[in-house]
N, C-alpha and C positions, 0 to 999 in steps of 0.2 A: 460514865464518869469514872476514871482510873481513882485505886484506891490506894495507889501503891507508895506516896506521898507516906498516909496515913499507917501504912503494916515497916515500911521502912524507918519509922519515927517511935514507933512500939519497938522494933529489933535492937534500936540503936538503946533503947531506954533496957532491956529486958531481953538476950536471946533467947530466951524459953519462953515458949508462947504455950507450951504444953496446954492442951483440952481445950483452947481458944475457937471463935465462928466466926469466922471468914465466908460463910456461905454466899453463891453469888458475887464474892469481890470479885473488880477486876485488876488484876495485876497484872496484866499484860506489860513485856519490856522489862519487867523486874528482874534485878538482881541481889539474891541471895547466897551470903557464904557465913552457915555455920550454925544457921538457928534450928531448931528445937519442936515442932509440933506435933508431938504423941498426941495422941485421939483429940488431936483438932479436926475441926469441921471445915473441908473447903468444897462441900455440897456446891456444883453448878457454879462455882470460880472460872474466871478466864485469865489462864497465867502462860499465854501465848506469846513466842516469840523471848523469853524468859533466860537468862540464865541463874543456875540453880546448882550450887555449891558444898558436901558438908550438911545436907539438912537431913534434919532424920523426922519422916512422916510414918511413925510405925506406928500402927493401930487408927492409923486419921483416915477420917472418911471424905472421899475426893468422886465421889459418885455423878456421874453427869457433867465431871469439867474437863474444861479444855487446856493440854499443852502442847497445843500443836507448835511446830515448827522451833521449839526450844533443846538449850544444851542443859542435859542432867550427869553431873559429876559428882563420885559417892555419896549420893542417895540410899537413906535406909527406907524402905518399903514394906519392912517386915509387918504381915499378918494383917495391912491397908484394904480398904474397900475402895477398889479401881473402878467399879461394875460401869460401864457408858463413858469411860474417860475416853479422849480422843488423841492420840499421843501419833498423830501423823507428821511425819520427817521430824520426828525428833529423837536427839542422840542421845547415848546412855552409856558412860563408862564407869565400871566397876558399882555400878548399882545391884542395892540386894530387894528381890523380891518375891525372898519366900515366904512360902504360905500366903499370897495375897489371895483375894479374889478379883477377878479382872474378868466377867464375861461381858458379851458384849461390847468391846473395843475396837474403837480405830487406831491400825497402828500401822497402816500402809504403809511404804518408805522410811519405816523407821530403823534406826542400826544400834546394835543392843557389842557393846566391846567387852570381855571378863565381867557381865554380870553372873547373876546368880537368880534363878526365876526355880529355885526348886519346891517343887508341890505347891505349884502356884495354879488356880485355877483362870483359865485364861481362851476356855471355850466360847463356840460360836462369836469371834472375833476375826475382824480383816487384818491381815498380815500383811496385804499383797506386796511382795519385792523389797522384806523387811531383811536384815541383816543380822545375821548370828554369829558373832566372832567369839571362839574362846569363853561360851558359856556355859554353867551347870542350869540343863532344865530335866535334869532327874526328878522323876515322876513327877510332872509337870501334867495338865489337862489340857490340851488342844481338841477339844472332841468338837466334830462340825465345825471348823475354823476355816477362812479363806485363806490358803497360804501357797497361792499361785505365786510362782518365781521365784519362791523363800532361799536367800543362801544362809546353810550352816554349815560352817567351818570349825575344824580343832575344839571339838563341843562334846559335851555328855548328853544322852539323851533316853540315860536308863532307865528303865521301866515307864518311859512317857506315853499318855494315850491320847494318840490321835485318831480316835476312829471316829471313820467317815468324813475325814478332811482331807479339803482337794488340795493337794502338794506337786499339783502339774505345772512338767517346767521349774522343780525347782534342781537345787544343787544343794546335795549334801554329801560334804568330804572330810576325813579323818573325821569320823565322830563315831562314837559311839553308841551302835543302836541296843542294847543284849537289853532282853524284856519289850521293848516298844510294842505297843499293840496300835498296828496300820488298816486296823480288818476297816473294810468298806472306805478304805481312802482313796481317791483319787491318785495313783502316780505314773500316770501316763507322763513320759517324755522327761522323767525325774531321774537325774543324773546320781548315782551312788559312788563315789570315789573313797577306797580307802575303810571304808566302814565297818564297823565289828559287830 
């Protein structure tokens, strides 16, 4: 049963939903521009198919839900508990997500445009054939990550550790590697263009 009737009838009454549980809602189809949930709870929510506006989820825990297939336009992520969120084909412009933690994710097919993921943990997570346009993922953790076909383009990528993640088949150009630690990665047939 969609709950998004009921989270859009609180928005309209109150954009601050700060510290609010949404745990398990489903909000699937929802559109949000501009609300507010610091250390809300959206534990195992399904806000799939979604577009997402202006919200700022900094400190909120989203552990075990899904945004698959949704558009995220300036989203704050700051210092968020991502841990099992499933963010497959979903798009991301100028989103901040530093300092999150995000292991364990699906983010297959997903395209990431001027965010910002720096010192974000975001190991042992699938990648595969994800998009890096014009991102800071300075010191960022990919350790054991699937990041087969991964493009990153016009990107920072200082002092990031990806060790032991397979990065075969992917493309990485104009970016900046200076510090990366690659040890035990996979980069068979991984394309370097441009790179410092």
């Amino acid at each position: 049963m969609s709950n998004v009737d009921e989270v859009t009838s609180l928005l309209e009454k109150e954009s601050n939903q700060d510290g609010a549980d949404f745990s398990g809602y489903d909000l699937s189809g929802a559109s949000f521009d501009g609300a507010s949930f610091v250390y809300a709870t959206f534990d195992k929510a399904k806000i799939e198919n979604s577009e997402l506006t202006k919200v700022n989820f900094s400190q909120a825990s989203l552990e075990g839900s899904s945004l698959k297939n949704s558009k995220l336009t300036d989203i704050d992520f700051t210092g968020a508990k991502l841990t099992g969120v499933n963010f497959e084909e979903t798009i991301f412009v100028n989103c901040n997500f530093k300092n999150v933690t995000a292991e364990h994710c699906e983010i297959s097919s997903a395209n990431f445009k001027n965010c910002k993921l720096r010192g974000s943990n975001l190991s042992h997570s699938n990648f595969y054939s994800a998009i890096f346009e014009e991102c800071d993922l300075s010191f960022s953790r990919f350790m054991y990550s699937y990041m087969k076909q991964v493009e990153i383009t016009r990107s920072t990528m200082k002092g990031t550790n990806a060790r032991g993640s397979d990065l075969s088949f992917s493309k990485i150009s104009e970016t900046d590697l200076s510090g990366a630690i690659l040890k035990y990665s996979d980069l068979s047939s991984c394309t370097f263009k441009e790179v410092k």
